[in-house]
N, C-alpha and C positions, 0 to 999 in steps of 0.2 A: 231596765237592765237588758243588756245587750247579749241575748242567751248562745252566740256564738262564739265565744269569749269563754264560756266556760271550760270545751273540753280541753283547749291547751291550759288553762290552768289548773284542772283536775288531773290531767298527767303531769306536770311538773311537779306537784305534791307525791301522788304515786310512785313517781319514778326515783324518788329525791325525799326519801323520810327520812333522814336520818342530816340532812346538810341544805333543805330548801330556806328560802329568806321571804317572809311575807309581813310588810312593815304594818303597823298598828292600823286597826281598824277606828272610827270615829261615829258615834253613836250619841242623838239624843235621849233623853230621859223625859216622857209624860207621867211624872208620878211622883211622890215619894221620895225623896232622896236625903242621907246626911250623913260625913264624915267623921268617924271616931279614931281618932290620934292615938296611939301607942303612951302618947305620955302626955298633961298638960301643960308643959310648957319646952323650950327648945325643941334641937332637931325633932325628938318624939315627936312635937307637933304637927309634923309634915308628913311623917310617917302612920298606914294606918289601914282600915277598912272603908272601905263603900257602902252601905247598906239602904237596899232598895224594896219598896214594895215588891214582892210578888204581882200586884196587878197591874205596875207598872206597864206602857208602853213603850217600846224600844223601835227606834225612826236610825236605822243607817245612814250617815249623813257623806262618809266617804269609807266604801271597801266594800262594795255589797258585791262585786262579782267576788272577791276573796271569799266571803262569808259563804255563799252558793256555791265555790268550789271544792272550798272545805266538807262542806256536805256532802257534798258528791264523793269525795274521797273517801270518807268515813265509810261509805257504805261498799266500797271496793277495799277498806283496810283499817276495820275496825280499830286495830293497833293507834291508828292515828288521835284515838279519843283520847291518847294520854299529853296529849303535845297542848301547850298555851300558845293565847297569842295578847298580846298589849290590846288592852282598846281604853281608848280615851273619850272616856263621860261627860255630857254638856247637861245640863238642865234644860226641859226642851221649853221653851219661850214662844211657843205659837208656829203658824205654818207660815210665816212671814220670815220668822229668823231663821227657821228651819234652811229656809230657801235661799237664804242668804247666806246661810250657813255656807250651802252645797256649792256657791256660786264664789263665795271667797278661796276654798279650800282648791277649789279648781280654776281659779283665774289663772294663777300664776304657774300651773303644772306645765312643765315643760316635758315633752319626750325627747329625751337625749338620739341623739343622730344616727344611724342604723348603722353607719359604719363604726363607729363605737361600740354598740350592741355585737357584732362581729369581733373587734377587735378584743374585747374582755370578756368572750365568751368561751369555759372551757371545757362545757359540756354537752357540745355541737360538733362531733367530728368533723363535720363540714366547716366549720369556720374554722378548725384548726386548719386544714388539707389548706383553704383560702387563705391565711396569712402566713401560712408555709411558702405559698406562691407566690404572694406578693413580697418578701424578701428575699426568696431564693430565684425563683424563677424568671429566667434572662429578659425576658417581655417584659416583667412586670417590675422588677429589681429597681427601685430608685423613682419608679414614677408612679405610686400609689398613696393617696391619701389616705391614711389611715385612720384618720380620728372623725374629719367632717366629711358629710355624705352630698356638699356640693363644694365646689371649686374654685376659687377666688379668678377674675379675671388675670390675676397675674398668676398665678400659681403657675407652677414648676411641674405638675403635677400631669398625668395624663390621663387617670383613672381615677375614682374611689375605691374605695375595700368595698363597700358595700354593693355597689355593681359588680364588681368582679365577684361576689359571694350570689350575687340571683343570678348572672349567668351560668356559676357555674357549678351554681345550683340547677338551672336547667339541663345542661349538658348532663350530668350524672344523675338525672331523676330515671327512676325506676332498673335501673343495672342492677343487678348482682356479685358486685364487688366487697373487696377488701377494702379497709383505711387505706395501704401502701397503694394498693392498685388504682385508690380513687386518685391520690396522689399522683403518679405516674401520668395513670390515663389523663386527668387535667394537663399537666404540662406538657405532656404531648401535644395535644390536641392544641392549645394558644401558641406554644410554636410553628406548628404548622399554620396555625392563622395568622400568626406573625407573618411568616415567608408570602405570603398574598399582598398585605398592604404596608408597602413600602417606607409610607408617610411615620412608621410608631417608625424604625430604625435610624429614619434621619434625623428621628428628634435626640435617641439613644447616640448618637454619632455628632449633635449638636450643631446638625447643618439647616436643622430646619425650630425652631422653638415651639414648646409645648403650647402657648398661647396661638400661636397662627395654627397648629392644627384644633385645637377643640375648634376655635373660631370656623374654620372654611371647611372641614371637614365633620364626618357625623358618627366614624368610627369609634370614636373612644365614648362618643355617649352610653349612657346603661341601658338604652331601648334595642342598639345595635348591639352592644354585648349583648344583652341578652336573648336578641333575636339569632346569635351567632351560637348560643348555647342553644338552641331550643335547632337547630336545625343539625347540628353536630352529635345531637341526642338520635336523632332518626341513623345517622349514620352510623352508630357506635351501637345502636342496638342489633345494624346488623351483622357487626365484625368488630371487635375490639382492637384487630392488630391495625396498628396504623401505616403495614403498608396497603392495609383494604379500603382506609378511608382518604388518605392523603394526596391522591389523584385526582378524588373528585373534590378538594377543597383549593386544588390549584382553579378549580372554574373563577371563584371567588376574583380572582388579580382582574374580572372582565367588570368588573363590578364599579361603578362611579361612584363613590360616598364623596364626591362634593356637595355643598349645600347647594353649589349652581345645578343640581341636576336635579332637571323640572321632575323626575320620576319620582320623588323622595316628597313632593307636595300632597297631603294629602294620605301618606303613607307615614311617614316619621316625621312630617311639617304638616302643620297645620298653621298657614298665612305666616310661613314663612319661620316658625318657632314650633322646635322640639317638642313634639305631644308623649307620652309615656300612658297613656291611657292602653284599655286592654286591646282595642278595635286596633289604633293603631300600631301596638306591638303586634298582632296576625298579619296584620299589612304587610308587616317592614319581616318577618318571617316568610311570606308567600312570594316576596321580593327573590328573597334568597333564596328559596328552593328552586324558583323558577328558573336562576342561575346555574344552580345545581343540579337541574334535571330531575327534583324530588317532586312524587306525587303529593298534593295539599289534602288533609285532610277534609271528609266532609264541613266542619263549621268552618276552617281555611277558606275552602271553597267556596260557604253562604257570604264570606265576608269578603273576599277577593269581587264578587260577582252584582255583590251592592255596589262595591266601591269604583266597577267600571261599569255600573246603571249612573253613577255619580248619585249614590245616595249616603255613601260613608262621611 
């Protein structure tokens, strides 16, 4: 079990007693077991009890971080001992099926797309604020994928929802704001990063297509958004009003985000393709401050200073 996992699912219970969704649990049975019907024959049949030793052993075969986080919550909200959950009973057959069990149940689990997870999430003021922007907001109006969290080579598209949601989630990490303010401040802040790189409005103007810029450019990737959120955070925490920050975001227009620019290898390329890794996201952030005349944090620093020993 993967005990990191826990405490976001132990707050989503906590937070959420009354409307949380946690789908059935899967569990073997070493023991004892046999079904007693309501009635012997028809529907009755079907309908009925479980009746298990007591000395039974019980093997979680799929939901044990649920089952671990339920716990956890009980003890922050007793109240929650009245609540069920489905779990579906097997007859445990040995540590062969068991495993087989675990290995069927999860071959086929897919994780649905994070831009998704965004987009039907309504219990994330930030992913409201995020797909408030991406329909309303003039930048992002008409060139956001909303559903899948990568982008077909033909797509029309210049973004994800879900990069525009960790940038800009970066950008508003740790402020002291309102819902409206977070709002505001967001679309501020990507218009003025708009009026820097020329390349989104040619595409919004139809003189350049969205395919030739993802292609030869590296601004619309999630490593650059988000590098562009994560250095916009430094500036907004020292002044919300944008006219404190929007002078020094015009540095930005000196900035080359072509792929042809050897400075970008090594930082947001790696042999030539988009790395999103953590290393490289401080990179392609140390890129940008140094554009912007921002001090790097000390770990900035440890990683800006491998990476011109050429050990990154």
């Amino acid at each position: 079990m993967n005990k990191g996992r826990l405490p976001a699912l132990t707050r989503y219970l906590v937070d959420n007693p009354t409307d949380y969704v946690f789908s059935a649990l899967t569990a073997s049975v070493d023991g004892d077991m046999r079904f007693e019907g309501i009635a012997d024959s028809g529907v009755g049949m079907r309908a009925g009890q479980i009746v298990i030793s007591m000395a039974a052993r019980f093997l979680i075969n799929d939901g044990q971080h649920r089952r671990a986080a339920i716990e956890q919550a009980l003890k922050e909200n007793p109240d929650l001992g009245e609540e069920t959950i489905a779990v579906v009973f097997f007859h445990d057959a040995g540590l062969a099926r068991c495993q087989q069990m675990f290995a069927d149940l999860n071959r086929h689990a897919v994780r649905p797309p994070r831009s998704i997870g965004v987009l039907y999430d309504h219990r994330d003021d930030l992913a409201t604020t995020v797909r408030l922007l991406a329909m309303r907001a003039p930048v992002f109006k008409g060139f956001v994928e909303m559903e899948s969290s990568t982008l077909s080579q033909r797509s029309r598209k210049l973004f994800t929802l879900s990069s525009v949601y960790y940038a800009t989630q970066s950008l508003l990490q740790g402020l002291e704001i309102t819902k409206d303010q977070s709002r505001e401040l967001a679309e501020a802040y990507w218009a003025a990063v708009d009026a820097v790189i020329p390349e989104w409005k040619l595409v919004r103007r139809r003189e350049l297509s969205a395919q030739d810029v993802r292609r030869d450019y590296l601004h619309t990737h999630g490593i650059a958004l988000h590098a562009l959120g994560r250095v916009g955070n430094s500036l907004l925490r020292k002044s919300l009003a944008p006219r404190s920050w929007t002078p020094a975001l015009k540095r930005l227009s000196s900035v080359d985000w072509s792929r042809a620019n050897t400075d970008w290898e090594g930082r947001a390329l790696v042999g030539g393709r988009v790395s999103k890794s953590h290393q490289n996201l401080t990179l392609t952030v140390n890129y940008l401050r140094q554009h912007l005349k921002l001090e790097l944090s000390a770990e900035e620093q440890r990683a800006e200073d491998a990476y011109l020993r050429g050990e990154s």
